[in-house]
N, C-alpha and C positions, 0 to 999 in steps of 0.2 A: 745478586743478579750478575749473569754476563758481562764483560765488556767488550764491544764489539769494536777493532780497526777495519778500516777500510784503508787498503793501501793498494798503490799501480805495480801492477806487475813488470818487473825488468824486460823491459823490451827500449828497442828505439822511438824517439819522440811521432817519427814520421805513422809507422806500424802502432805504435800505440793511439795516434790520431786513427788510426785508419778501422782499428780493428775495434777501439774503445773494450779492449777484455780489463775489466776487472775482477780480485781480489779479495772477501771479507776473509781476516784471521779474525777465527771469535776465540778468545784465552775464556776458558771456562775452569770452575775448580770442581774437580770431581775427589768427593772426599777430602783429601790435603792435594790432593795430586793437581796444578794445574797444568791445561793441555792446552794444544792450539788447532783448531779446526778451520777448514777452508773452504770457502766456498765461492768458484767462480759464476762473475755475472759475465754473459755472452755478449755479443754483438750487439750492441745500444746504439739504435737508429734514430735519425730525426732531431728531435726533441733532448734526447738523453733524460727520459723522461724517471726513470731510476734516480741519477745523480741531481735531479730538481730536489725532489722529495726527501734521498738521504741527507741531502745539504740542512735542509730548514727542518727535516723530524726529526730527524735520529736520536738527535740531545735529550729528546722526551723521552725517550723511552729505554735513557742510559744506555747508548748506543752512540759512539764518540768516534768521529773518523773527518776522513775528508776526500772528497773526491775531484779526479780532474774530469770536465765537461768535455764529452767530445759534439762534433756538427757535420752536417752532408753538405757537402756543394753543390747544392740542387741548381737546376738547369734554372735561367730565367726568361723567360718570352713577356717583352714589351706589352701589356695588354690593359686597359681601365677597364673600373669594375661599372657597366653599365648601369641603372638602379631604375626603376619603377613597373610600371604594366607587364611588360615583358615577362617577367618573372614569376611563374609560380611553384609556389611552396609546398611538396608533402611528407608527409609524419606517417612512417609505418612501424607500429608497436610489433612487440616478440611476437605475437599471435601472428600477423600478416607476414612476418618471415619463420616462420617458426620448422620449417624444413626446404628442402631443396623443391620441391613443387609450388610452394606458396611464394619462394624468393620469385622462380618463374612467373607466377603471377602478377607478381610486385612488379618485375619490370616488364611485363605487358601494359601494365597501366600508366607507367612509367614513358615506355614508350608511343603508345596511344595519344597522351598528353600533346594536345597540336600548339602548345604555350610557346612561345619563340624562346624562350630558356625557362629549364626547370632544375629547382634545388631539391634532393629528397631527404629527410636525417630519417634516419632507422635506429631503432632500437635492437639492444642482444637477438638474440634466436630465445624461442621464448621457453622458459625455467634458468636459461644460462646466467643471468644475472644472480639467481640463488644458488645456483652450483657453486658459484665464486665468490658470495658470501661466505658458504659452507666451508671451502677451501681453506680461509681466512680465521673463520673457527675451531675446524680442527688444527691447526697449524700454532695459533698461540696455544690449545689446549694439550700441544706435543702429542696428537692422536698420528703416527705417521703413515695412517689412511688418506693423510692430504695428497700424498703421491699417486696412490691408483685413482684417487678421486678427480686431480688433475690429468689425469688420462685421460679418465673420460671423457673433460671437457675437451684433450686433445682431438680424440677417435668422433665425438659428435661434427665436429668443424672440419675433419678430412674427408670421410666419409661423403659428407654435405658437398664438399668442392669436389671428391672424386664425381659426384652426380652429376655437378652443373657444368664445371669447368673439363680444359683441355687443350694440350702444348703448351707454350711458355706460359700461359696465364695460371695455369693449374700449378706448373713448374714454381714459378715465382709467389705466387700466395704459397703453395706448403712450406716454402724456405724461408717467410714472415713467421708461419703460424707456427713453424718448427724453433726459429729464436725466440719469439716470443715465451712458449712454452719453457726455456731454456732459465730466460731472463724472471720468470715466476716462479718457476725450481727453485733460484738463486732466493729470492725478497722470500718464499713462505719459509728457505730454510732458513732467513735471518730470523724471521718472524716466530720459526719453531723453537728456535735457540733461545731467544728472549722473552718469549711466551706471553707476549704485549705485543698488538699491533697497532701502531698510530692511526689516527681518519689519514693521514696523508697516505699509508701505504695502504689502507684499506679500499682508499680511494682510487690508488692507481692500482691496482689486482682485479677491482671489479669494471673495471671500464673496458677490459679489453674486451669482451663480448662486442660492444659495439664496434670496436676495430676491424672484426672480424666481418661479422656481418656486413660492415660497408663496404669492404673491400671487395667480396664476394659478391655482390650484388652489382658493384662498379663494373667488375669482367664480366659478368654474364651480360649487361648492359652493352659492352663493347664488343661483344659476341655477337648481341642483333646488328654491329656493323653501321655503330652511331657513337660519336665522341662523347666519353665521357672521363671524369677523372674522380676520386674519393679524396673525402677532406676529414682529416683530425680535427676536430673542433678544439682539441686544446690548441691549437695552433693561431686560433680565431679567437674564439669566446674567450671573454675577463672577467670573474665574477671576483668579489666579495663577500666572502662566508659572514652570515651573521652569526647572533646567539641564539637566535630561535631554528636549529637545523634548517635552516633556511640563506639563500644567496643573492646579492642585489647582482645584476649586471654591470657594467662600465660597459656602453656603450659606447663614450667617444672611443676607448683602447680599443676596443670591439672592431670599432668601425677602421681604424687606423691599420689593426691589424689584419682586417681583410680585404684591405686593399691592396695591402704591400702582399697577401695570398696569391690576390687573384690576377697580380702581374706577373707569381711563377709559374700558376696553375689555369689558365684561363680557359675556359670550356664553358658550352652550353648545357650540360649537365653534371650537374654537379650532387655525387651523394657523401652526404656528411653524418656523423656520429652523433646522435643523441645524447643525454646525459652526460657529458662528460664537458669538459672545461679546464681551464688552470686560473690562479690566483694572479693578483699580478707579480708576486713576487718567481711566476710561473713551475707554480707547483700543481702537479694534476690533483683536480678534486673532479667532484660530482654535481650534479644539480639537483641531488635532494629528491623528493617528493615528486612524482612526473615530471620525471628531468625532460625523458624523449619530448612533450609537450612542448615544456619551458623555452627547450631548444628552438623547436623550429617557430615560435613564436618569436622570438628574440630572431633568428637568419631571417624572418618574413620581414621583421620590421628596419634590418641594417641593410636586406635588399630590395624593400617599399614593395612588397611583391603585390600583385592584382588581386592573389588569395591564397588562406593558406587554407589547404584539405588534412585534414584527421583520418585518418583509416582506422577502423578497430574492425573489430566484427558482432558491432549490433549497427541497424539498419537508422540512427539515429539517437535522439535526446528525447526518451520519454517522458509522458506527462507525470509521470510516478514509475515509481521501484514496480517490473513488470513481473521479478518475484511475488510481490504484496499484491501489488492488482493484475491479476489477468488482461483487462479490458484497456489495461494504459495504450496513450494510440502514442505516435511518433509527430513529434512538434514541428514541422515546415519551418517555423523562423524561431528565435531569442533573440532577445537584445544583448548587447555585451551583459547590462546590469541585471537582467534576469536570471542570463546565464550565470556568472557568480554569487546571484544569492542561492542560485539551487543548487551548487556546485561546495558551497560555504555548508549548506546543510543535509550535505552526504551524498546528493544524486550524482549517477555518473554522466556529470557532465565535464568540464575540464576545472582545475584547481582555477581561483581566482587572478592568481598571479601570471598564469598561463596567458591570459584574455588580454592583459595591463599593455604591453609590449605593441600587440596589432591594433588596440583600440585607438593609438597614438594619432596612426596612420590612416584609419577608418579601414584596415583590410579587415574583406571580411573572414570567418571560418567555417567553414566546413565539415561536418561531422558525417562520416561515410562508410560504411561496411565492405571491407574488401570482401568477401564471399556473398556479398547480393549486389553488383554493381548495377540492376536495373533501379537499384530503392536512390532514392535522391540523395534523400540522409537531409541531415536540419544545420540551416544557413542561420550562424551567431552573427550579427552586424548591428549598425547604427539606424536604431528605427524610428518613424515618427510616429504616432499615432494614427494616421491615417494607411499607412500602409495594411499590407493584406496580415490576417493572425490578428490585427487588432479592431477586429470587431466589437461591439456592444456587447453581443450576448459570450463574449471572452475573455473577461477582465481578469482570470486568472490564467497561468499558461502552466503551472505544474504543481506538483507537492510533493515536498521530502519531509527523513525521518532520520532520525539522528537516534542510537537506543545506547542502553548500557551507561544511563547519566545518574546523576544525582543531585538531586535538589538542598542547596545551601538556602536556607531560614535564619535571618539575623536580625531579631526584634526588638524593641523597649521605647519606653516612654521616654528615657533619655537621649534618644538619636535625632525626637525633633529639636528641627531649628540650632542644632551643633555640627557647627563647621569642621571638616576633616573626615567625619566618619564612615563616609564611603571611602577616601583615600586610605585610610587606617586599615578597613575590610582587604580593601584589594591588594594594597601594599603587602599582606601579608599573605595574600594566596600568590603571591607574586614571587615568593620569598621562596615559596616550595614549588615554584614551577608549575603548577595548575593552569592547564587552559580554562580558561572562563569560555563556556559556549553562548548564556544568553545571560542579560539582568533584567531582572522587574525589580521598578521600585514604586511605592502607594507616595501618591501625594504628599500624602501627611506625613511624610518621612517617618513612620512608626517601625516601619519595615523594610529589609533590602531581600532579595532573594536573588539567586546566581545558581546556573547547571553547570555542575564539573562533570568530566569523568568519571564514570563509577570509584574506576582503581585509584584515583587520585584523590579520592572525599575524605579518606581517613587522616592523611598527611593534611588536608586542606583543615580539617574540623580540629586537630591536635594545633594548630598554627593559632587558628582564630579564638579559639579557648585559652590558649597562652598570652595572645594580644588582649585578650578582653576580661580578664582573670579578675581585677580589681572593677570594672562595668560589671560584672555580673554577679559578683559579691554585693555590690552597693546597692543593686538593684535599678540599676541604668540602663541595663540589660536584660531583659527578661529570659531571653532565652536563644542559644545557639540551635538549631532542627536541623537535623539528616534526613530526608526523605529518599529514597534510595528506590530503585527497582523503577526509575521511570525516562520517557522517550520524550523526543522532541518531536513536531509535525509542523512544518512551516508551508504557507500558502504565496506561492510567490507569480508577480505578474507585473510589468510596468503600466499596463492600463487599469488596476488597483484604483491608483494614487487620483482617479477623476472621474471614477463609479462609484456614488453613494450606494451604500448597501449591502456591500461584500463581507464586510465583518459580520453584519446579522444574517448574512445565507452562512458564514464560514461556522460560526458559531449557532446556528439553529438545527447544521447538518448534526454536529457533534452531539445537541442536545437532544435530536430526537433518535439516534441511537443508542444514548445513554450514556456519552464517555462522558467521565467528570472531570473540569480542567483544574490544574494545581496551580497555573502561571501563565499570562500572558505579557508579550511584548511586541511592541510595532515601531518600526524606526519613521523618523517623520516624512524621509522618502516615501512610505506607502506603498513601496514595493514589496514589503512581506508581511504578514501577520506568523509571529508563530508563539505557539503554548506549549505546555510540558502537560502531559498526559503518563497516566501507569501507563510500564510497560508493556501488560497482556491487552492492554486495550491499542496498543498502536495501530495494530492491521487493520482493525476492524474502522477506526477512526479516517484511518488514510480512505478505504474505501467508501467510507459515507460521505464525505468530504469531494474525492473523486468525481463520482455518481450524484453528488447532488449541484457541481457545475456542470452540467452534462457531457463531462467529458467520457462518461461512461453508462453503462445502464446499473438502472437502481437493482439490487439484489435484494433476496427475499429469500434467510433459512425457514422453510415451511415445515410442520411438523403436521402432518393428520392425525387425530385420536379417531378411533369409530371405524374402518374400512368395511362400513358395512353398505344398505343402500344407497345410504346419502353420500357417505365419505368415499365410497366408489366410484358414485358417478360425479361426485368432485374430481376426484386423479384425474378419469377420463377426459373431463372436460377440462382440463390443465394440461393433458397429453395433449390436446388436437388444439389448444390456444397457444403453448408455449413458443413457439416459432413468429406469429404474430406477434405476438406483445411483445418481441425480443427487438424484431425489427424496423415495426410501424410505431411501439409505443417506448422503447428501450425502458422495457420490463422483465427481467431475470428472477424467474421463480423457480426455487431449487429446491424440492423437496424431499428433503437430509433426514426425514423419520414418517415410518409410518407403522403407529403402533394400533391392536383391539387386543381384546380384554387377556391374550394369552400369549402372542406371538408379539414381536417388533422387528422391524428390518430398519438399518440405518446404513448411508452413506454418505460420507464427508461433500463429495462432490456432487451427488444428485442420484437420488434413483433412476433408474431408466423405467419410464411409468410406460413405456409399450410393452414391459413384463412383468408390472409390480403381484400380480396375485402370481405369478410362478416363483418371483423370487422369493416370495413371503413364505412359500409354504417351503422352497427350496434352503434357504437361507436366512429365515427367521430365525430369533433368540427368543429366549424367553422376558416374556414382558416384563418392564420396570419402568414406574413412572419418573421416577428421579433419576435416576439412569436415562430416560429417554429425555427429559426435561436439559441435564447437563448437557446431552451429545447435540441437542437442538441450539443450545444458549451459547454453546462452547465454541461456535465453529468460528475463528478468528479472519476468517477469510470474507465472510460474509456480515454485513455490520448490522444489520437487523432484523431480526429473529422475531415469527410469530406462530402461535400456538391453536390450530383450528380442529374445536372440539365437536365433533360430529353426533355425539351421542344422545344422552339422555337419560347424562351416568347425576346422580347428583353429587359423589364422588368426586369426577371428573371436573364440575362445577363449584366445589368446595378450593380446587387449587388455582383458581383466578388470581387472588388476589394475591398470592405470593408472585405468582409469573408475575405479576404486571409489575409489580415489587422488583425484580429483578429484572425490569426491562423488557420481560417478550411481552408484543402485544399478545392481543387474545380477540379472536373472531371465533362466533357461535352460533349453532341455532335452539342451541340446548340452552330451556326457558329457566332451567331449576335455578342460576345464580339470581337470575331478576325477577323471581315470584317466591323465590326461596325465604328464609330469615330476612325482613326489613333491616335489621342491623347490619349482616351480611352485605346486602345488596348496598345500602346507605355507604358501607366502608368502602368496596369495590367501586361505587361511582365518585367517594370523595378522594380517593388515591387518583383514580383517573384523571381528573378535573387539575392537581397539583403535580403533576408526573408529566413522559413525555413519552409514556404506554399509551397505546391504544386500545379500548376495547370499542369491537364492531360487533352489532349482533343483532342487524335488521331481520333476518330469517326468523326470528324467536316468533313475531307477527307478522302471517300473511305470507310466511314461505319469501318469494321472488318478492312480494308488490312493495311498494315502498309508504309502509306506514308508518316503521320510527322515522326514518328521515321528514317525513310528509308534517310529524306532530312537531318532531324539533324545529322544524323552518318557521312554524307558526308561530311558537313560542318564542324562537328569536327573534322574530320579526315584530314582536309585543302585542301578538294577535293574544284571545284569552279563549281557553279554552271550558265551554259550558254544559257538552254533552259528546261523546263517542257512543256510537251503537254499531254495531256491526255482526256480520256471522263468520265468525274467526274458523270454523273449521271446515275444511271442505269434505271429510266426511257427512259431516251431519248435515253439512248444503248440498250433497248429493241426496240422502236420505229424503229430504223432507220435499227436496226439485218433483224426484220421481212418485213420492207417499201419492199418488193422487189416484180416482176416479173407484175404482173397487178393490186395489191392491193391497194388501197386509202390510203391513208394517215389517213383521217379521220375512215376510217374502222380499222387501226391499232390501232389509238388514242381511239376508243372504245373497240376495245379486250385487251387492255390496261388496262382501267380504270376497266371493269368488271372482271378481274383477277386480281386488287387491286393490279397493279403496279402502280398507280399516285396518284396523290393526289388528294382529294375528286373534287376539281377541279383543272383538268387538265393547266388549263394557270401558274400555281404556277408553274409548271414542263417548260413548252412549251416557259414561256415568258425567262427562262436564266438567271435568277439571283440565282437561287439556285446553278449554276455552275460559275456566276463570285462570289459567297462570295468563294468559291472555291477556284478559281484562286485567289483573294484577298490574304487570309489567304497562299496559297505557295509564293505568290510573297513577303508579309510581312514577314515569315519564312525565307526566302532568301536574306532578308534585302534589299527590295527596301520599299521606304514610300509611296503606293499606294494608293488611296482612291475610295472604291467601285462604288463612284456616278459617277467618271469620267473614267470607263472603260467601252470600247468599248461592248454592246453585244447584240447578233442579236437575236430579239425578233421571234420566231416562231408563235406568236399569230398573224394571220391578223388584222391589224389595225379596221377597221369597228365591230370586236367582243372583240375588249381590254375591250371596255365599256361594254357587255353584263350583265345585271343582275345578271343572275343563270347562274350556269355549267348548266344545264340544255338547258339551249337557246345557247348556245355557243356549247355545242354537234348537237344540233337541226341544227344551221348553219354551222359547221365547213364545210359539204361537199360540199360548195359553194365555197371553197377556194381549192380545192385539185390539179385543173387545175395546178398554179406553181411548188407547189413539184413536182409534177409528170414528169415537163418537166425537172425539174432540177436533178431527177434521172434517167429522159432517158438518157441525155444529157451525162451525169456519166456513166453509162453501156457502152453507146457507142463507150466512149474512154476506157472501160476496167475497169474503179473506181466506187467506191460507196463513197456515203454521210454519214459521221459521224458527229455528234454533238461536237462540242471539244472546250477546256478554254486552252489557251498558258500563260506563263510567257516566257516573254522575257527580260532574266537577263540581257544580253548586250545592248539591246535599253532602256532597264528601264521602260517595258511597256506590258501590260496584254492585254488580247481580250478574247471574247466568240464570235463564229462561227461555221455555219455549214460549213464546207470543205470538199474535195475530196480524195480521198487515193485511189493507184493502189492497185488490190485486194490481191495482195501479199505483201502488209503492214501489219504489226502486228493488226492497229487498224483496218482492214477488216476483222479478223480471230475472232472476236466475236462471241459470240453465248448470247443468253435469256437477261441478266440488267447487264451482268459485265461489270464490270470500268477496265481500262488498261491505265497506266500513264507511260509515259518514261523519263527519265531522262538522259537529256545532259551535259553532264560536260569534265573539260579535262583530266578526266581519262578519263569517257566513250565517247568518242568523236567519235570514229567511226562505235562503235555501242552502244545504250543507253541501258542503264536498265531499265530493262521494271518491273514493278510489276502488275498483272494484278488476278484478281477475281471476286467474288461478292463484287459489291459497294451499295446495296442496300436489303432491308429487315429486318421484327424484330431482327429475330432470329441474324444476321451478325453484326447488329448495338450494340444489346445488347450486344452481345459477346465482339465488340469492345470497352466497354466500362468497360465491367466487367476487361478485361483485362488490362484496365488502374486504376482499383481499386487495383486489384493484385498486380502490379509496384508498389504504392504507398506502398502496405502492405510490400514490399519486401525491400522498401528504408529507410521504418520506422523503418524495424530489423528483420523481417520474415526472415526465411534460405533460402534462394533463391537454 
């Protein structure tokens, strides 16, 4: 390596006070040859902030010298430093000065400010801070691209003052920013030569960004023709470097030294430097980690300010990552402690340590967007309960997400009831530097578990394996586990800790989306609940969790199967609801797939259903049901996915049970899973019943009318159920309404079908099995084990036209059969009754039918009119007169409806405000 002298150039004592030019002779050996290189440092103002740093680093880094300190004879004006109300504090990041229009801005606001004294700390111009990292990089890496790259940083900051500034101001800042530049030539060529740069020079190279900008912002402030003066906060500030990249302040030094400041510099505005500080052995360092923060936290609390304001450019302190949730709103107040645990677990809110300093005081803080000065932004302060934000119905105020963790697993039957073994555990993640982000531990002390850093798991697992090498040989140990690939989600809120309940809304949201948790932990404050979740499950978690404190609306990935009659005038009537339900019911239904038997169109974000049959035909793919099933399941945006199968595929009906398997519910009107195989059906409703899938599939009976829900109320209610009778379809309830006086049968069965009551062919209607899956489905409901193939039902199609080719030939002959009907509704008339079509359950014999029967005409089911279904129910409540539910059972418009309405359930169970 180099060795580096530092020695004073021959001059007089006086001009050498005056001028402070230093000297480095670096003797290097090139090949055998040693040489001597030189490198002057220029004009060192102030601080002599150079000769700090080489004094106490240089030795590190084999770099051996000594220098003499030079000082300014700064003016001093008699002045005490005022402290309380008076004062307020703002904090503008690179963003808000980040060119000469925004500095503008800056001190409008600056100005504006009607506070009787205001302090500002600014941060670099924004990327400048990584520019002079970069500088620092290439310079130990002897890239000697550090020089033009040091330009640039020059040309950005002249540039910037050629804009703002003008006459001596402009004058005087370029002949700063010109030594300056001088004095950083000097440190990166030591730095080049040695090819090692200490944090102490690292730390005075990257600070000057904020020099610059304060100073800059000072004149343009004095340009509006109002006193102000800029402040070196190493001049001020006293920190204490720890071992965790981290600094305590000294504030009494703090305080001592801005007093004896602010009798040389005294003014009513004052802008001072962010990040930046000295030791107290007054060596320039940094403040680490939102230094600009740290700072004006620490100046609010040395001058008791009335408040300190945050500038960034977002409009406040969201309820969640507004990446992950769209619908996050912006928080009106936090408390100091809310704001640090959301701030502890990744939200951008401010670091915890940030908060420490003004909490002392009770100042409050302010979080505010320079480029929306109408938005309020969100006031951090000392809350009570009673205050506004802490309502009942808002025991949680946000949620964050912490990702890229992994889960330490440390088991055995030997950890209960032995002392040390968490000390032991952590001692030695201690050892490798590992942050610990959370721990759970089981009671029974059988287990410990802890989230590292992804990157940090492999050193953390190699440590604890080497500590527990003989534990886990002996069997003391069961087992060391890496769970990897998984996130953190914490629910944070100070009114938690005194609403029973929030753990089972926090953890019922999770469940009925599907995420499955690996780890919970809650500290006894009650201010957070948080768990470890896979990583691909985060978004969707954050957002069910969200949406089911209503801080947002509950979403819904819809997928349509079917876009045919029914499934079309479902869109439609989703098209002309959505807007509603968005804003009277906070119901967000996004329908991200719409496949039939050839075509599919998909969008992450939502179809736009005011053109879904153009886009289908325009922008269709080719259909795939797994394919459309993933792009439904997969949306991570959306936390609960459901599947509505429009058809009367049995097909389509066959993959229930896997969706529900994986989470999407399933709403239907397609009878075939619940009249299909008993075993089938049996599995499908026992998965449901254990799962936190839903399946809805009122429509399957009676279209719109509410006859599953009507049977299940009764059942749960411990009513018994003894008889169903009803006429399930409203074709055949049309047919049989009109069959009267001298009509045909077959004449009916054609005013029928040309008024698009039947089905394209009428024997689908006529032969009875549309009305025993019917009856199947309530006898199965009603808990007998039925099976479709072996129930009775009277086929209406005369046997000689079962076989017919076409509905066409079958219309052709039907009027050759009309002869029976007609005797068998004489027959009826004559004793006073008419012929209905009807499906029985019979609870007590354990046995279903489909038949045409008779009813005196003062029967309910004589009292029909056009396709409605009218169903009664027997039971021992209603035993001696049955409840009848009676409507349309039939058409787009009733079916769709009744289906949309089992979407709605679903959206209301998921956390929609019903």
């Amino acid at each position: 390596m180099p060795v580096v002298s530092l020695t004073k150039v021959a001059t007089s004592p006086s001009a050498a006070t005056a001028a402070g030019n230093f000297t480095i002779r670096v003797p290097c050996f090139y090949g055998k040859r040693l040489v001597s290189n030189r490198v002057s440092f220029g004009n060192l103002r102030r601080r002599s902030c150079i000769s700090h740093c080489v004094r106490s680093e240089l030795q590190s880094s084999r770099v051996l010298g000594s220098v003499i300190d030079s000082s300014l004879d700064n003016s001093v004006e008699n002045g005490h430093l005022p402290k309380g109300d008076s004062w307020a504090v703002h904090k503008f990041g690179g963003t808000c000065v980040g060119n000469s229009e925004r500095i503008k801005d800056v001190a409008d606001v600056v100005v504006k400010d009607d506070s009787e004294r205001k302090l500002v700390v600014v941060s670099a111009m924004a990327k400048v801070t990584d520019m002079m990292y970069d500088l620092i990089h290439r310079a130990q890496s002897r890239d000697d691209s550090y020089l033009s790259a040091l330009e640039a940083v020059l040309e950005k900051h002249r540039a910037t003052a050629l804009d703002l500034l003008d006459g001596d101001e402009l004058a005087s800042f370029l002949a700063r920013l010109h030594d300056d530049i001088n004095n950083l030539k000097a440190m990166l060529r030591a730095i080049y030569i040695a090819g090692h740069a200490t944090e102490s020079f690292s730390d005075f190279v990257v600070g000057h960004g904020e020099l610059w900008s304060a100073q800059m912002l000072a004149a343009v402030v004095r340009k509006r023709g109002l006193d102000c003066t800029w402040m070196d906060a190493r001049d001020v500030l006293v920190v204490s470097p720890t071992s965790s990249n981290q600094v305590d302040p000294d504030f009494v030094e703090s305080e001592k030294r801005l007093e004896k400041w602010f009798t040389q510099n005294s003014s009513k505005i004052i802008i001072a430097t962010g990040f930046i500080a000295s030791t107290p052995q007054n060596i320039p360092t940094t403040l680490k980690r939102d230094g600009s923060d740290f700072s004006a936290a620490i100046m609010g609390a040395l001058f008791r300010s009335h408040q300190l304001t945050i500038w960034t450019d977002v409009d406040g302190v969201y309820s969640a990552d507004p990446r992950k949730v769209s619908e996050a709103v912006i928080l009106q107040t936090l408390s100091y402690q809310e704001a640090w645990e959301m701030s502890y677990f990744g939200a951008n809110v401010l670091h915890p340590r940030t908060i420490i300093p003004v909490m002392k005081y009770d100042i409050p803080i302010v979080i505010r967007n320079i480029f929306n000065l109408s938005a309020p932004g969100t006031m951090i302060c000392r809350q009570s309960e009673d205050e506004d934000g802490y309502k009942l119905d808002a025991p949680v105020k946000g949620f964050a997400t912490i990702d890229n963790l992994a889960l330490v697993n440390v088991e055995g039957t030997g950890m209960a009831g032995v002392p040390g073994t968490a000390s032991a555990i952590f001692s030695a993640v201690k050892e490798v530097g590992a942050n610990v982000i959370m721990i759970s531990q089981a009671s029974s002390e059988h287990s410990v578990c802890f989230a590292v850093p992804e990157k940090e798991v492999k050193a953390v697992s190699e440590a604890l394996n080497s500590r527990f090498r003989e534990a886990l040989a002996g069997g003391r140990l069961s087992q060391i586990e890496i769970i990897p690939n998984c996130s953190i989600l914490a629910a944070v809120g100070q009114k938690m800790a005194s609403t029973p309940g929030v753990s089972a809304t926090f953890f019922n949201a999770l469940a009925k989306a599907n995420i499955n948790i690996r780890a919970i932990a809650q500290g006894c404050s009650e201010f957070n609940i948080t768990v470890v979740i896979k990583r691909e499950d985060c978004i969707r978690a954050l957002r069910a969790v969200h949406s089911r404190f209503y801080l947002s609306r509950t979403m819904l990935a819809v997928g349509i199967i079917g876009p045919g009659l029914i499934g079309g005038t479902l869109l439609d009537q989703i098209r002309d609801q959505a807007a509603v339900l968005k804003e009277e019911f906070k119901i967000d239904l996004r329908v991200i797939g719409i496949t039939g038997s050839s075509k599919m169109l998909m969008s992450e974000s939502g179809i736009d259903l005011s053109r879904w049959r153009e886009l289908m035909k325009e922008e269709g793919e080719p259909a795939n049901m797994e394919k459309f099933t993933q792009y439904v399941k997969g949306n991570h945006f959306i936390p609960n996915s459901v599947m509505v199968d429009c058809t009367a595929d049995a097909d389509i009906a066959s993959c229930y049970y896997n969706w529900l398997l994986r989470g999407i519910h399933v709403v239907t009107p397609n009878k075939k899973a619940n009249s299909g195989p008993l075993d089938q059906y049996l599995k499908i409703r026992d998965l449901q019943r254990k799962s936190y899938a839903h399946y809805f599939y009122e429509a399957t009976v009676g279209a719109g009318l509410p006859i599953i829900s009507t049977l299940r109320g009764l059942l749960e209610t411990g009513d018994k159920i003894l008889r169903i009778e009803g006429i399930f379809s409203g074709t055949l309830s049309y047919l049989f309404n009109n069959f009267v006086g001298t009509r045909s049968f077959s004449e009916v069965v054609a005013e029928a079908k040309q008024a698009g009551f039947t089905e394209p062919d009428p024997r689908d209607d006529l032969s009875g099995t549309d009305v025993a899956r019917k009856v199947t489905i309530l006898a199965r409901e009603s808990g007998l084990k039925l099976d479709l193939d072996g129930l009775p039902v009277q086929n209406l199609v005369p046997k000689p036209l079962q076989a017919c080719a076409s509905a066409e030939e079958f219309m052709e002959k039907l009027p050759q059969f009309d002869e029976e009907l007609s005797k068998q509704r004489q027959e009826a008339e004559a004793a006073g009754e008419v012929l209905r079509y009807v499906g029985v359950v019979d609870a007590l014999g354990k046995k279903g039918t489909v038949e045409l029967k008779r009813y005196k005409k003062d029967h309910p089911f004589a009292q029909l009119s056009g396709a409605d279904n009218i169903i009664a129910f027997t039971t021992t409540r209603y035993y001696e007169q049955p409840l009848i539910v009676r409507g349309p059972g039939a058409g787009a418009q009733v079916t769709a409806g009744g289906i949309f309405s089992d979407i709605l359930r679903l959206a209301f169970y998921l956390g929609a405000p019903s």
